[in-house]
N, C-alpha and C positions, 0 to 999 in steps of 0.2 A: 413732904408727906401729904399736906393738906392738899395740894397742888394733882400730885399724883392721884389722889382717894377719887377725886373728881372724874379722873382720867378714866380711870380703874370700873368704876361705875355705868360706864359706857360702853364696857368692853361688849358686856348684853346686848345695847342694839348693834354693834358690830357683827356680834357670832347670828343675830335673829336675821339678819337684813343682810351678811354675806350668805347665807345658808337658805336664805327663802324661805324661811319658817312662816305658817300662815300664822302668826301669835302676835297679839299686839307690843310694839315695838320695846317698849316701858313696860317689863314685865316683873318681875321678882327683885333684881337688885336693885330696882325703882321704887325699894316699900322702906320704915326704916330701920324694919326688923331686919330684912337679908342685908340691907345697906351696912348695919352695923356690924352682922358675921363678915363680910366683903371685906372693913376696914380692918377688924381683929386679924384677919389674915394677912392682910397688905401686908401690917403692922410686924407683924412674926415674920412676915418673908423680906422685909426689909430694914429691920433692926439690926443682922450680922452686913449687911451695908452701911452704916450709920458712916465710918469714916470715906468712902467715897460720898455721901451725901455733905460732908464737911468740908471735903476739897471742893465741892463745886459751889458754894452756899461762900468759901472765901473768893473764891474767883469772882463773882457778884459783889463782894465786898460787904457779905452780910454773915454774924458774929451765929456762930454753932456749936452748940453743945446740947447734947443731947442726955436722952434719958429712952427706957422703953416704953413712960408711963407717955410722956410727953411728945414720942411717936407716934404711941394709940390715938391719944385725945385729939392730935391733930388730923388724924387720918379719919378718925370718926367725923369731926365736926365737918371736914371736906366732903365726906358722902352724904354728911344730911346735909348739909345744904346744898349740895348737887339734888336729890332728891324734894327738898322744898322746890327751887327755883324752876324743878322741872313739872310739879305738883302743881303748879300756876300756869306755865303753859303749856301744856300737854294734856290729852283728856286721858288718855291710859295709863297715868300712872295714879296707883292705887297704894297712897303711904302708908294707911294703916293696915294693908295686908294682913292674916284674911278680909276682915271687913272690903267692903264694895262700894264705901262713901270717896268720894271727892271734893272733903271741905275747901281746899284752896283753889280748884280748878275755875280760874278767872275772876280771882280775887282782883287782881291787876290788868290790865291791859297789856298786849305786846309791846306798843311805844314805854307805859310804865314801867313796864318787866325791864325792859332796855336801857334808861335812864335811869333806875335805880341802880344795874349792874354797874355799867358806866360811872354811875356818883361813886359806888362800892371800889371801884378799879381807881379810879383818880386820887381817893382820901389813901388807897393802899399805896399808887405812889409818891406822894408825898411824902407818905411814913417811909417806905423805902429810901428817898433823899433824903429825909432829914437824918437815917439811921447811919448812912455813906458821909453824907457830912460831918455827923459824931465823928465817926471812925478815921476820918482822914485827919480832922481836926487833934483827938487825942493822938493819933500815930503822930504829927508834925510837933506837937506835947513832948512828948517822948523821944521822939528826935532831940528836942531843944536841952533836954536835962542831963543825955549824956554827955559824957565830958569829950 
């Protein structure tokens, strides 16, 4: 979900930039008023999917169970920070929609911008091997105790 919201988010300059809209690229689900209607929707169109998200989530070897609150939350917090991240380096996006301010726009540097995400992705996969480790470790657990 989180993963996806991100995706999702994008779709805007996809439809602006296949379509040759003359509109700046970051437009509306780049704020994080639409950014949050964006998610609430995911969220609905992809909750009667929850068990194919399960099947793929064990294929990865990472543990699912769901809920729809816990769909939303995640799908939200994926478009804002798709929307932060983009709010630092993009000058068109405008996150407090109406408003016309752009408090983050080059808060950070592009190298910054970069290395933060990077530090962000690294400590994520860690947490992913350490969670694959759990799981294989408890599975061989389990293994051990039946008779």
């Amino acid at each position: 979900m989180f993963v996806l919201a991100n995706v999702i988010i994008d779709v805007e300059v996809l439809i602006i930039g296949t379509l040759g809209l003359k509109w700046p690229y970051h437009r509306y689900a780049h704020t994080l008023l639409i950014a949050t209607a964006v998610a609430l929707l995911w969220a609905l169109a992809a909750y009667p999917l929850r068990n194919l998200f399960q099947y793929l989530m064990n294929l990865i070897r990472l543990p699912y169970r769901t809920t729809f609150f816990k769909m939303l939350l995640s799908a939200v917090l994926g478009a804002w920070l798709h929307v932060l991240i983009d709010a630092i380096y993009h000058y068109d996006v405008r996150i407090f929609w109406p408003a016309n301010t752009r408090p983050l726009y080059k808060l950070l540097t592009h190298p910054q911008l970069k290395t933060l995400c990077l530090a962000f992705f690294a400590a994520a996969f860690i947490a992913y091997l350490c969670i694959v480790a759990s799981n294989l470790k408890q599975s061989k657990a389990d293994k051990d105790k039946s008779p």
